[in-house]
N, C-alpha and C positions, 0 to 999 in steps of 0.2 A: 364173234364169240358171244357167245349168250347170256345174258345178265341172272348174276345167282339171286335166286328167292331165301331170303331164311323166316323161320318161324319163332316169337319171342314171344315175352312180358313185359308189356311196357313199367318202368319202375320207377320214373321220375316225368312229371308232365309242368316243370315248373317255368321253362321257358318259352315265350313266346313263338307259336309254329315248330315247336320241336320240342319230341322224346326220346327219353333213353329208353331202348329196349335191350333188355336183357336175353341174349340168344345161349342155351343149354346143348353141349352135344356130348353124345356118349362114345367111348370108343373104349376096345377090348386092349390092355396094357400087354406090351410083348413079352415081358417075360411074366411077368406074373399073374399072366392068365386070366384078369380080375375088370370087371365093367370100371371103368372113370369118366366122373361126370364134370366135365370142366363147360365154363361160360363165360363168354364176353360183352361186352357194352358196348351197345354203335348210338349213336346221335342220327335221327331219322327225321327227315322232315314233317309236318304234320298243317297241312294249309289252314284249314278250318277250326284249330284245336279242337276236333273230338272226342280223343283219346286222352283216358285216365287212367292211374295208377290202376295195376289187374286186369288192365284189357289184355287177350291173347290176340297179337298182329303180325301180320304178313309186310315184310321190307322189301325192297328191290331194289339191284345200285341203281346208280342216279351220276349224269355228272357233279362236281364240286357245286356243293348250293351254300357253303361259307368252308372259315378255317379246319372244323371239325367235319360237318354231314356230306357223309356220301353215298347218303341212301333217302326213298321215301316210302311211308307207310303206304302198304297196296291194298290191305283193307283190313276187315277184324276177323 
């Protein structure tokens, strides 16, 4: 099975080798016909800490790299 890519904002770079990114997806409501933009939070590994608050980055799963990350940044 092929590991999902999602695209985000990173919105927190305050812990050592990991960000939160913030991922946005839209989708059309069924009855009421109207775009909703809903978004979640993933905890992303980040090796090198390069990434700061307003980078736009690309995740990829990953197996478990602690409690929370199961994903890493694949680049900006």
């Amino acid at each position: 099975m092929p590991k999902r890519i999602l695209e985000g904002t990173v919105t927190s770079a305050a812990n050592e080798q990991t960000v939160t990114v913030s991922v946005e997806r839209r989708f059309k409501h069924p009855v009421l016909k109207k775009i909703i933009r809903k978004s979640k939070k993933y905890r992303a590994h980040d090796e090198q800490n390069t990434f700061k608050i307003g980078d736009s980055v690309r995740i990829i799963e990953c197996p478990p790299k602690s409690k929370t990350k199961r994903w890493e940044v694949l680049e900006a």
